[in-house]
C-alpha positions as CSV (number, residue, x, y, z in Angstrom):
1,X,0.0,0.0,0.0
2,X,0.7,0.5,-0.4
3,X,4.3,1.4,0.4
4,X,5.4,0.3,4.4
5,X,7.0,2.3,6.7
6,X,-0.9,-3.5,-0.9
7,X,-4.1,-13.7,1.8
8,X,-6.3,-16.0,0.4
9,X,-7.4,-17.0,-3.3
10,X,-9.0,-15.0,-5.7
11,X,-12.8,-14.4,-5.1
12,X,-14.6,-16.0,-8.4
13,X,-16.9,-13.2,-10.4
14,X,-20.3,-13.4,-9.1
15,X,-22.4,-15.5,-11.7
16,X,-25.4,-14.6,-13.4
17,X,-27.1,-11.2,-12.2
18,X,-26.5,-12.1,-8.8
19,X,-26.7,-9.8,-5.3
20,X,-25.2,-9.4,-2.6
21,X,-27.0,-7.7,0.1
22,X,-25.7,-6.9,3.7
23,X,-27.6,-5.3,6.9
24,X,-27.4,-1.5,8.0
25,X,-25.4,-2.9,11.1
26,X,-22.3,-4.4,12.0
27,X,-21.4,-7.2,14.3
28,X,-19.9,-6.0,17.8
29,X,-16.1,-6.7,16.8
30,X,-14.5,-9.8,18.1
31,X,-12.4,-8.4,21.8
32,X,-8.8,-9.4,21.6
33,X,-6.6,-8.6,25.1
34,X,-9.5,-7.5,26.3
35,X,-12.5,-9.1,28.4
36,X,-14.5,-11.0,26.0
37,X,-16.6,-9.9,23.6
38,X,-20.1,-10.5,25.1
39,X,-19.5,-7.8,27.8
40,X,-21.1,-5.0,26.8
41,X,-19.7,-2.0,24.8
42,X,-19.0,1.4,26.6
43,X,-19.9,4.3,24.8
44,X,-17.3,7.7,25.4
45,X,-14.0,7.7,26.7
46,X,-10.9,8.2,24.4
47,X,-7.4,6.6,23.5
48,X,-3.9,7.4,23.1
49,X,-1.4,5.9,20.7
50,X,1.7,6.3,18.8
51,X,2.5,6.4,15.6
52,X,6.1,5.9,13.7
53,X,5.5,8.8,11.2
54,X,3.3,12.1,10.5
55,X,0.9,11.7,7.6
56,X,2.0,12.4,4.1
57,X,-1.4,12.8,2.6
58,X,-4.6,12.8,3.8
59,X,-6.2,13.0,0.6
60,X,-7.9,9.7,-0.3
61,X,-7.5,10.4,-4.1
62,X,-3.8,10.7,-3.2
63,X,-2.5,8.7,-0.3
64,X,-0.6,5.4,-1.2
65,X,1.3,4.4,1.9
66,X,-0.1,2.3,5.2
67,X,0.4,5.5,8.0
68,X,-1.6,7.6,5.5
69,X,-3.8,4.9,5.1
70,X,-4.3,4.3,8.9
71,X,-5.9,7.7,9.4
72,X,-7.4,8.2,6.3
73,X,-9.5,4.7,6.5
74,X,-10.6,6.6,9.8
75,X,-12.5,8.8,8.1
76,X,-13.8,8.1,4.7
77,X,-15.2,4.8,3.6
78,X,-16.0,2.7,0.5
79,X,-19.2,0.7,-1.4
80,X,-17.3,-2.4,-0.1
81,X,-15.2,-3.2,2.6
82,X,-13.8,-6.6,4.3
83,X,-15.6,-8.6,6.9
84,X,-13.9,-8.4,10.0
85,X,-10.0,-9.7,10.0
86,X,-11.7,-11.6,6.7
87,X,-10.6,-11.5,3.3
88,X,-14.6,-11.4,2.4
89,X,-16.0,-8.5,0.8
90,X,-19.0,-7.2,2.5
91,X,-21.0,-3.9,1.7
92,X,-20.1,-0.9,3.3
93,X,-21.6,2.5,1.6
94,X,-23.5,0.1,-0.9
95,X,-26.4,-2.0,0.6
96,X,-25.9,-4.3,-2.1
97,X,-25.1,-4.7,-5.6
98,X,-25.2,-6.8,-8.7
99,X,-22.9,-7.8,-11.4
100,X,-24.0,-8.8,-14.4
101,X,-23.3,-12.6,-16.8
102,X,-20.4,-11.2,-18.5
103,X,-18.7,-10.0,-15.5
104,X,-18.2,-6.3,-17.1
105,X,-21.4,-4.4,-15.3
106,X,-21.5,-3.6,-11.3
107,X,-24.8,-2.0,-10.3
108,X,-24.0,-0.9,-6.7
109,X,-27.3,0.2,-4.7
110,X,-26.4,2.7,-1.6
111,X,-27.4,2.9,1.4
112,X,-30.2,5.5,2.2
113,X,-29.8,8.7,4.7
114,X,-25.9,8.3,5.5
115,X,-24.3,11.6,5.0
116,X,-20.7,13.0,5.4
117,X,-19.9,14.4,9.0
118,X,-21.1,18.2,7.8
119,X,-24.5,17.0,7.4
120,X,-24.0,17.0,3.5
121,X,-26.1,14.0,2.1
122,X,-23.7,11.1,0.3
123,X,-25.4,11.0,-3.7
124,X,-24.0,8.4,-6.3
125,X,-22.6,10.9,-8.3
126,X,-19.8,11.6,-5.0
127,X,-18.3,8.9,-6.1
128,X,-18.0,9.4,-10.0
129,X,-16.5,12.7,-8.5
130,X,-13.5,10.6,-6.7
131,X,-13.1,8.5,-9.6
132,X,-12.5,11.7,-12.1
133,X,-10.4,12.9,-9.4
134,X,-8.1,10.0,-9.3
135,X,-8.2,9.5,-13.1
136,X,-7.2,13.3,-13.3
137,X,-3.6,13.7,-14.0
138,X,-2.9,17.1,-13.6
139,X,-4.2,16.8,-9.9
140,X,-3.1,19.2,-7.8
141,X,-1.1,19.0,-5.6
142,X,0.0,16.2,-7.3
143,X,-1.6,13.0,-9.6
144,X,-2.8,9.6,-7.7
145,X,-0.8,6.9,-7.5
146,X,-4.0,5.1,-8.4
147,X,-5.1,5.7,-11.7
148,X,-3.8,2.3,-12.7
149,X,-6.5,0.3,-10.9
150,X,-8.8,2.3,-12.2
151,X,-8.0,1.9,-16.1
152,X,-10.3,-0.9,-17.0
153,X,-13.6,1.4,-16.5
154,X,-15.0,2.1,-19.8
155,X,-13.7,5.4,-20.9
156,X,-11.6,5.4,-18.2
157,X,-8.4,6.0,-20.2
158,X,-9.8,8.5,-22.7
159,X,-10.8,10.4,-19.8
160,X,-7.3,10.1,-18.4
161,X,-5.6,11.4,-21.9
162,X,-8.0,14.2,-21.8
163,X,-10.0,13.1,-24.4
164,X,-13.2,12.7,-23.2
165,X,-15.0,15.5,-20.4
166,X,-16.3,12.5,-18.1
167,X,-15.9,8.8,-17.8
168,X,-18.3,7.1,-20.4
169,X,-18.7,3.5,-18.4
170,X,-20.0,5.5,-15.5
171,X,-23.2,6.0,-14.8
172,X,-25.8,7.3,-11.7
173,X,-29.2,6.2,-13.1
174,X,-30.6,7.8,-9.7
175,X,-28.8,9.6,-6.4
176,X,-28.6,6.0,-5.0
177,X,-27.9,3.9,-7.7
178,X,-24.0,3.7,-9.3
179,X,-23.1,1.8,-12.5
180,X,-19.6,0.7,-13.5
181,X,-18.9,-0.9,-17.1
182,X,-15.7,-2.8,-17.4
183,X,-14.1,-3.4,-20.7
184,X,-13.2,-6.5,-19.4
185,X,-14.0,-9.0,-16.5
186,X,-11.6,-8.0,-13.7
187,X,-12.0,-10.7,-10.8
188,X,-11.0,-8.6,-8.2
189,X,-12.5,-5.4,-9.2
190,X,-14.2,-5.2,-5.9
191,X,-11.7,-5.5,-3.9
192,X,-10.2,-2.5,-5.6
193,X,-13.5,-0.8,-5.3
194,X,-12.5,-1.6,-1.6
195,X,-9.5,0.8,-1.7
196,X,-9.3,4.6,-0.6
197,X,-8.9,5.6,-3.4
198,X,-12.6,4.8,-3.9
199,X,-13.5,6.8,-1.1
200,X,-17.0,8.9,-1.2
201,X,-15.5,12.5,-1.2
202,X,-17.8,15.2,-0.7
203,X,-17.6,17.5,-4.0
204,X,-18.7,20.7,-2.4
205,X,-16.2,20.7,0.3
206,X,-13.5,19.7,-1.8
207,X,-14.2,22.6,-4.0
208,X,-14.6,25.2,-0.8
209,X,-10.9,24.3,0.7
210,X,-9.3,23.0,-2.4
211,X,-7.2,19.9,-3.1
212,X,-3.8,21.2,-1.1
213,X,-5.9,21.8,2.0
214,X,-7.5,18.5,1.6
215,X,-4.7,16.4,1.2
216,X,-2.9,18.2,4.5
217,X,-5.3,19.9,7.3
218,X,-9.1,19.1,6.1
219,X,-11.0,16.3,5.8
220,X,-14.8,15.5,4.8
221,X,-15.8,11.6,4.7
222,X,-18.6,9.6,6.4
223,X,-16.6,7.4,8.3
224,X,-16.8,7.3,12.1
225,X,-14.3,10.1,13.0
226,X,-13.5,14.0,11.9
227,X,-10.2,15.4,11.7
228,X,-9.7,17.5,14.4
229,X,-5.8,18.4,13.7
230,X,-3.3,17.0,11.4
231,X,0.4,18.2,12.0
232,X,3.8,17.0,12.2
233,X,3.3,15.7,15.3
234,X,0.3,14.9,16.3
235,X,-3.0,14.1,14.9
236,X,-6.9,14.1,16.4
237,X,-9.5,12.3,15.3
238,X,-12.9,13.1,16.8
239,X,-16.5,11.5,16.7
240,X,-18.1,12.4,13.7
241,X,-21.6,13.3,14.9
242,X,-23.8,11.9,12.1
243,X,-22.3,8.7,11.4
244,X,-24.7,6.3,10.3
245,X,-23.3,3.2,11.5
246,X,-24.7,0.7,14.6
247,X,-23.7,-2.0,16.2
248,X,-25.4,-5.3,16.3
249,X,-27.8,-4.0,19.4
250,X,-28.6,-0.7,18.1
251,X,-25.8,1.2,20.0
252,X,-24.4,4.0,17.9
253,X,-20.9,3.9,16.7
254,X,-18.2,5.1,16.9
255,X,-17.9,4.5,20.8
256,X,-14.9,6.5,21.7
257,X,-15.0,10.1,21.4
258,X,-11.8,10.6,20.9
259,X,-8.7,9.0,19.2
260,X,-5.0,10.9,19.9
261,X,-2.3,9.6,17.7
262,X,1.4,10.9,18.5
263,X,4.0,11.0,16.1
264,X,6.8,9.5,17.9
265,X,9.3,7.4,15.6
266,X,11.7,6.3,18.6
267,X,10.5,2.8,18.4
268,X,11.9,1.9,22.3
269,X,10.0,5.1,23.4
270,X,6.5,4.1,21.8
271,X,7.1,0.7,23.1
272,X,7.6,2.0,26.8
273,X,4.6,4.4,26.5
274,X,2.8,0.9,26.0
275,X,4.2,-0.9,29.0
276,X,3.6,1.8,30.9
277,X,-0.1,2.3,30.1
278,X,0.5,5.4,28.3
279,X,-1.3,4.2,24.9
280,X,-3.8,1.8,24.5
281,X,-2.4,0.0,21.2
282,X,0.6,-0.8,19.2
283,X,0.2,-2.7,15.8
284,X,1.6,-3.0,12.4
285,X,-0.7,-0.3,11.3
286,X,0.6,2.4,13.5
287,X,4.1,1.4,14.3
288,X,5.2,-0.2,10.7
289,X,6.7,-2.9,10.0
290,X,5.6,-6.4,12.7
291,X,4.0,-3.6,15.1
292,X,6.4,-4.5,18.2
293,X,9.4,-2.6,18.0
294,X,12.5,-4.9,17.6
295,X,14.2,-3.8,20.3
296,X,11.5,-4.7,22.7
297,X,10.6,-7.2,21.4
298,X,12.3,-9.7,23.7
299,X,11.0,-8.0,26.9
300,X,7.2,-8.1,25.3
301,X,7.3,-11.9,24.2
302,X,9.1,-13.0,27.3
303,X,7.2,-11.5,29.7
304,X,4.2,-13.3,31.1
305,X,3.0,-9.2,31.9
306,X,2.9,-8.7,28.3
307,X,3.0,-11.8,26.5
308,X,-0.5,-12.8,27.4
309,X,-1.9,-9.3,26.0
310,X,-0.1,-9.7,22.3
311,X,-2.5,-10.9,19.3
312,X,-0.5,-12.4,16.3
313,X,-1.6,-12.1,12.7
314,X,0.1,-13.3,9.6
315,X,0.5,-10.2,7.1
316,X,1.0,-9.8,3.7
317,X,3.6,-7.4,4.4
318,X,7.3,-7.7,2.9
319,X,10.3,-5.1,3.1
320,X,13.4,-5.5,0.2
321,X,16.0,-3.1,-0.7
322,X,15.4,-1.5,-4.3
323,X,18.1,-1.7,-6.6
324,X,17.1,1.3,-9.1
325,X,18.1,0.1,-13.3
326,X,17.9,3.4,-14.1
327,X,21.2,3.8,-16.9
328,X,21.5,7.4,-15.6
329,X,20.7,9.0,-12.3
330,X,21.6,12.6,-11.6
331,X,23.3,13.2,-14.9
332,X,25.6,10.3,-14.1
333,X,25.9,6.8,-15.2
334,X,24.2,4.2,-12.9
335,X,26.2,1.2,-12.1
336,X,23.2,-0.5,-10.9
337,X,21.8,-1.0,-14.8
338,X,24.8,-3.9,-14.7
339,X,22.8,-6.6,-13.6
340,X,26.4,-8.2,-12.6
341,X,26.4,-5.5,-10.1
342,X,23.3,-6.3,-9.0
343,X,23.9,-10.1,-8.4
344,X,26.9,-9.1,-6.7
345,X,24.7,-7.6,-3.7
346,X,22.5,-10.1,-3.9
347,X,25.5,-12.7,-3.4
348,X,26.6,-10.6,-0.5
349,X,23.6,-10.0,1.6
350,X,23.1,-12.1,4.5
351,X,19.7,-12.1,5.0
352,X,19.9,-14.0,8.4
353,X,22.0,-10.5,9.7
354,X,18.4,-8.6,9.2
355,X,16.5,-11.2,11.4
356,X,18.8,-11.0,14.2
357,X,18.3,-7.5,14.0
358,X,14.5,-7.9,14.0
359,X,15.0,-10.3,16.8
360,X,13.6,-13.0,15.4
361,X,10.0,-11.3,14.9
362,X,10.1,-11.1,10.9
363,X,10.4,-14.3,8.7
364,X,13.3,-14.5,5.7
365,X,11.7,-14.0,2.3
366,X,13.5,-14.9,-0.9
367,X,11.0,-13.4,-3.7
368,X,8.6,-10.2,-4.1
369,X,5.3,-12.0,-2.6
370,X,4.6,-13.2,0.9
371,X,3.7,-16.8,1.3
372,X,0.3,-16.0,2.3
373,X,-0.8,-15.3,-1.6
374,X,-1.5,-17.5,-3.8
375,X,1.1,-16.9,-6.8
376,X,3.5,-17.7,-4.5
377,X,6.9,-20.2,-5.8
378,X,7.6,-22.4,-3.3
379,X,10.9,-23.8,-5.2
380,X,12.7,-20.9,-7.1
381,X,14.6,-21.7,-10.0
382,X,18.5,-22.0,-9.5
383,X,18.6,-18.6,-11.1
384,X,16.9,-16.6,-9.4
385,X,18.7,-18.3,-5.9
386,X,20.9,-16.5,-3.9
387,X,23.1,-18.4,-1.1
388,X,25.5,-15.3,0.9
389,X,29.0,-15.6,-1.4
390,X,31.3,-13.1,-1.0
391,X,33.7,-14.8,-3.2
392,X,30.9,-15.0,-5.9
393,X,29.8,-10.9,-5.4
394,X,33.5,-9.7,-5.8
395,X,34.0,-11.7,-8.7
396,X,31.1,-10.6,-10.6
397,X,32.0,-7.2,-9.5
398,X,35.1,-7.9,-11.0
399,X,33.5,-8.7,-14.4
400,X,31.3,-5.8,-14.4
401,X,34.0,-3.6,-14.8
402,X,34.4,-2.5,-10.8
403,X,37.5,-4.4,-9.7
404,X,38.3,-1.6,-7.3
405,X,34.3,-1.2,-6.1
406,X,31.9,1.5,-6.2
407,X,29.7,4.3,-4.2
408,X,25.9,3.5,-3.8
409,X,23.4,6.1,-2.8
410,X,21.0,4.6,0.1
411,X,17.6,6.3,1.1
412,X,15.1,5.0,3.8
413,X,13.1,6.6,6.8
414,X,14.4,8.0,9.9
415,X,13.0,5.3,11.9
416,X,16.1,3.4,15.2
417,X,15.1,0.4,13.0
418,X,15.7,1.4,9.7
419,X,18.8,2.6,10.8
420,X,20.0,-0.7,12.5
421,X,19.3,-2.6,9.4
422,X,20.8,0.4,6.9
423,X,23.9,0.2,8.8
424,X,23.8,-3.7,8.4
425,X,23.8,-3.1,4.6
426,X,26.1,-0.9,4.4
427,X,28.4,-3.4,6.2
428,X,27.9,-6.4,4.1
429,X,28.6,-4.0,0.7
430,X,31.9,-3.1,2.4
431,X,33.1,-6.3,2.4
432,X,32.7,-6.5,-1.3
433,X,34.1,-2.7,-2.0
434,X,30.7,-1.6,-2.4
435,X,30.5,1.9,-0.6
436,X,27.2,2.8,0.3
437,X,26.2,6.2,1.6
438,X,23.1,6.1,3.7
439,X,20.2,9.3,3.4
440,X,18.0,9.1,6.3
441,X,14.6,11.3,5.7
442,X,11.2,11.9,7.1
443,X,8.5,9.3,5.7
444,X,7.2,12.0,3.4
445,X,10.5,13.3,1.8
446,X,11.5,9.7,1.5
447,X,8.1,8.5,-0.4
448,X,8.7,12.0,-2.4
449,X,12.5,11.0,-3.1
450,X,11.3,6.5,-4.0
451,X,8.3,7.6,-6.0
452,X,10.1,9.8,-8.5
453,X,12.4,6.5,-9.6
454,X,15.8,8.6,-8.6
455,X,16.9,6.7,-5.5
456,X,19.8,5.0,-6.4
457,X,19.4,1.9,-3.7
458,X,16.2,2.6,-1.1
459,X,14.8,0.2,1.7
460,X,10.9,0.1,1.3
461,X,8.1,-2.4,1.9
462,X,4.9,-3.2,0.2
463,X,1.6,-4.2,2.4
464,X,-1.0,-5.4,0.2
465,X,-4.0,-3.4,-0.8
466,X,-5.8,-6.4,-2.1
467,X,-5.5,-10.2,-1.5
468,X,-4.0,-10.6,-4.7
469,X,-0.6,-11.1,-6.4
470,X,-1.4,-9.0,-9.1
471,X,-1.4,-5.9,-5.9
472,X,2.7,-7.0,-5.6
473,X,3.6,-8.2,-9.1
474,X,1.9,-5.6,-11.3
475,X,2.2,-2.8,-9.3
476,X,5.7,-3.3,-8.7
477,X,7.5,-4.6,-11.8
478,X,5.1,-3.5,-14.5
479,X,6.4,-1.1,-16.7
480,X,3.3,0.8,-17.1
481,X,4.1,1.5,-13.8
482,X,7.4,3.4,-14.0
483,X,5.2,7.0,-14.8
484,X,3.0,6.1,-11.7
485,X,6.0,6.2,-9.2
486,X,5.2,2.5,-8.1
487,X,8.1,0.8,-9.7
488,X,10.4,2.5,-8.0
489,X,13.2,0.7,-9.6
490,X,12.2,1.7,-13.1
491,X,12.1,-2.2,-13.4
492,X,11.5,-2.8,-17.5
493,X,11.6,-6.0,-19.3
494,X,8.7,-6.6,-22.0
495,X,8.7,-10.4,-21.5
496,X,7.5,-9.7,-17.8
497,X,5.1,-7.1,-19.0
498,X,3.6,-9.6,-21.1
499,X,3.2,-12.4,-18.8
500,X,1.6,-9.9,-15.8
501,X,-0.9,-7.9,-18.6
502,X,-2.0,-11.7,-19.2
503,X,-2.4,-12.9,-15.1
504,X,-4.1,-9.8,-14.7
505,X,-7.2,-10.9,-17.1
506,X,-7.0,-14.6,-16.9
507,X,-10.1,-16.4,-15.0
508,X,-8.1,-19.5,-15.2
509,X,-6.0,-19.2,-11.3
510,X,-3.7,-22.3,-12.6
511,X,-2.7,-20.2,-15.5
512,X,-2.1,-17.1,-13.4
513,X,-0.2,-18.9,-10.5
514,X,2.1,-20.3,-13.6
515,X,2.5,-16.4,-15.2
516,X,2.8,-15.1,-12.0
517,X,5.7,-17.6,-11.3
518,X,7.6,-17.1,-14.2
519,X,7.7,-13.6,-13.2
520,X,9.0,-14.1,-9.6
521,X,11.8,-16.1,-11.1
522,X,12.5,-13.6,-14.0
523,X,12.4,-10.9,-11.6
524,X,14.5,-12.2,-8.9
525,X,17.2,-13.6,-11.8
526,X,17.6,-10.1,-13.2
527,X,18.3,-9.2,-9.3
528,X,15.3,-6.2,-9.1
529,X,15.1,-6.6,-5.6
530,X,17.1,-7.8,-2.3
531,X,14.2,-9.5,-0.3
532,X,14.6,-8.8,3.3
533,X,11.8,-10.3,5.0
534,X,7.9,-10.9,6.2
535,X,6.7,-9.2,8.2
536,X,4.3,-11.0,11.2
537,X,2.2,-9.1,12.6
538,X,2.1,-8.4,16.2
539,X,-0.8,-5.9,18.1
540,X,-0.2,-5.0,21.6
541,X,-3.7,-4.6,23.4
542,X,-4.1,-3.4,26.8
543,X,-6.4,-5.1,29.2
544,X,-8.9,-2.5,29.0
545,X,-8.9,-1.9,25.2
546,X,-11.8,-4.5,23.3
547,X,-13.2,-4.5,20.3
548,X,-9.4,-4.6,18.5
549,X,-9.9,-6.8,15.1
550,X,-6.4,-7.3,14.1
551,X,-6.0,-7.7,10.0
552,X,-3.6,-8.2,7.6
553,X,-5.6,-5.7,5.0
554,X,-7.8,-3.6,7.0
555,X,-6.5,-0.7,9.0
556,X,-6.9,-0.7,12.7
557,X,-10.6,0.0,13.4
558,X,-11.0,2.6,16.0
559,X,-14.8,3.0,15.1
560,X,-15.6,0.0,16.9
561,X,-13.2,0.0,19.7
562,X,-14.1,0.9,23.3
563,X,-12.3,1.4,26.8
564,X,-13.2,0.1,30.2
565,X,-15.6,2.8,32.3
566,X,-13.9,6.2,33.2
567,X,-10.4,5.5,31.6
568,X,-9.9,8.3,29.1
569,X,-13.4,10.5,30.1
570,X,-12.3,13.1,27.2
């Protein structure tokens, strides 16, 4: 998702003319760390947590990265959503909808009387107006990374090229009713619908404080909380007082009144601020990467205090080191382009040197896609395997024309982690002759540095924004996706396109599992990436915290969260 600081099988296409329908209420969420879920909820109170970074956009038509996401999924919502820590679609904004025999028509039907937290009421045509605005790529203050998953609407990409004035497979027969033509069947087209960046925007307010302001201090959704304040340090989310959303008894969500979220990227510190009672949460969501901080991780697992408040969740998370094939960078020639130079780092990367730093709390990874997606190669070809050789590196160093080594550019976040594992790198390059100078920036300067494909080497991550490999493969090595800012590494090989622009339309999984493997070994053979590792996903609950659903996909949900009587009476 989506960048770190986008598990299951493919949903088939819904046969025939089909519906799905789903209730105006929600199931009280499932209490983890917490008393158990039939006690219950307590409306009011309020929470405290930290959060590794400040938010780089807050835009929904704009945001592509997991801390963005956490507080934007806070307050604007979708037609569809997932079921609890499920990889099901279920309705959210749409009551229901219907898709036709061919797969190519959705008919969502919304839900009536919901309205966006100025009272404003939500209309189909709100979210033909986020669509445009995605799709619009002279968007100010700058073009959505999500335009791509948009592309198979009808008129979608004439719209896009500026050819056309509005999106011709779009349509709003009434204010409730919103149908999507496809040019083709896309099997997973609602879980993209499921996205942010399919968020119901309210037009009128976007058009009062204007696209700059909305991406940075004001917000206007119908989820359960308002944007309060949005700054470097510190962000407040507040009850939005005409969500429409209940609980299974008829109780009124959200049920805090209040959510604080410091930005605090001192991973020991966030973790004390936990053991001490300070904050109510930590989780992959809000602290990155596994959601305990490495370095406490040891006193949190091994302590009986602690342990037995800890909820584990397998994520489709992954971080890897970007090795950028640009031929030029900066004016200058780019040794990376050398794919000797690339196997080299491969051959001397010692991926077992990253766990220990992680403490044991991440998994190795050997290839672009978590084992929890289908797609994923079991056995990789001998090609595309890397055992830790530093007589192999130097010598293909050697052959690449670098006998006497080279300078590397590093970027990654400012994070005490990222900086344990940057320094690791840099040490394991040195003992090849590979000099690598390390650039340590905020979260935003870094995504705004990755994203414009002129990082020379960068450390990133990728959490998936739908239970698909397509989400990984596409978006990552697709040269389509170069322009977009997603393939970071301006990865380009036309064989590869070819084989993901097939997966991505084929109804037949066998056939995609086999194009999708042939990628993941071309990929890893032309040494795009250093894997690092999988992330596993840890979320720290206090006692008096319930209603936590931990998820590999969706966003911590503090709509449906509550605290014990009197703690946090804000």
């Amino acid at each position: 998702m989506a960048t770190v600081a986008g598990v299951g099988m493919i949903s088939v296409l819904l046969a025939g003319c089909g519906t799905n329908s789903t209730s105006g209420s929600t199931g009280s969420a499932p209490s983890a760390g917490g008393t158990s879920s039939s006690e219950k909820p307590v409306e009011g109170g309020s929470i405290t947590v930290d959060m590794a970074q400040a938010v780089p956009d807050l835009d929904p038509a704009i945001e592509f990265d997991t801390v963005s996401t956490e507080v934007v999924s806070q307050v604007y919502q979708q037609l569809v959503t997932y079921s609890g820590s499920t990889n099901n679609i279920t309705g959210e904004l749409a009551q229901s909808w219907d898709v036709s025999n061919d797969g190519k028509t959705y008919t969502f039907h919304l839900r009536k009387g919901v309205t966006f937290s100025n009272g404003d009421p939500l209309t189909s045509q709100d979210f033909v107006y986020e669509i445009e605005r995605v799709l619009d790529k002279n968007l100010k203050p700058k073009p959505s990374p999500g335009n791509q998953f948009f592309m198979d609407i009808t008129g979608a990409q004439a719209y896009y090229n500026g050819q056309a004035k509005t999106i011709s497979g779009i349509s709003t027969p009434d204010n409730d009713t919103l149908v999507i033509h496809l040019d083709k069947p896309e099997q997973f087209f609602l879980k993209i619908m499921a996205m942010p960046f399919a968020s119901a925007v309210d037009p009128a307010f976007e058009k009062k404080v204007g696209n700059a302001a909305l991406d940075t201090t004001q917000a206007m959704g119908t989820g359960p909380f308002e944007v309060q304040k949005n700054t470097q340090s510190q962000v407040v989310l507040v009850k939005n007082p005409h969500y429409w959303q209940k609980d299974s008894s008829g109780n009124q969500l959200p049920y805090l009144n209040k959510v604080t979220i410091n930005i605090n990227n001192n991973g020991q510190l966030a973790a004390l601020h936990w053991e001490q009672g300070q904050t109510a949460l930590m989780s992959p969501w809000l602290i990155g990467g596994d959601g305990i901080p490495s370095a406490a991780y040891p006193t949190i697992m091994n302590s009986p205090k602690y342990k037995s408040d800890v909820v584990t969740q397998p994520m489709s998370s992954i971080e890897y080191v970007g090795l950028n094939m640009k031929p030029t960078l900066n004016g200058q020639p780019n040794p990376l382009s050398n794919i000797k130079v690339r196997q080299a780092i491969e051959y001397a990367f010692q991926d077992s040197q990253i766990v220990k730093i992680n403490n044991g709390a991440v998994k190795p990874l050997n290839q672009p896609l978590p084992n929890t997606l289908e797609g994923y190669v079991s056995k990789l070809d001998p090609s595309a395997q890397y055992s830790y050789n530093l007589t192999k590196a130097k010598q293909l160093l050697k052959e690449a024309g670098y006998p006497n080594g080279l300078t590397l550019d590093m970027w990654n976040e400012n994070t005490d982690n990222a900086k344990k594992q940057d320094q690791a790198f840099q040490a394991m390059m040195k003992q090849i002759g590979i000099t690598v100078k390390i650039h340590e920036v905020t979260w935003k300067d870094f995504l705004t540095k990755a994203m414009s494909g002129t990082a020379q080497v960068y450390e990133s991550g990728w959490q998936q924004d739908f239970p698909d490999a397509s989400d990984f493969l596409n978006t990552l090595f697709n040269s389509n996706q170069i322009a977009a800012g997603n393939n970071m590494n301006n990865y380009s090989n036309a064989q590869v396109d070819e084989w993901l622009n097939q997966a991505e339309y084929s109804t037949d999984q066998q056939q995609r599992d086999e194009l999708y493997g042939k990628v993941i070994n071309k990929v890893m053979s032309d040494a795009a990436w250093v894997p690092y590792y999988q992330n596993v996903g840890y979320f720290s609950i206090q006692p008096w915290l319930h209603g936590v659903v931990p998820s590999d996909i969706v966003e911590d949900q503090f709509g449906k969260m509550w605290v014990d009587p009197g703690h946090g009476s804000n």
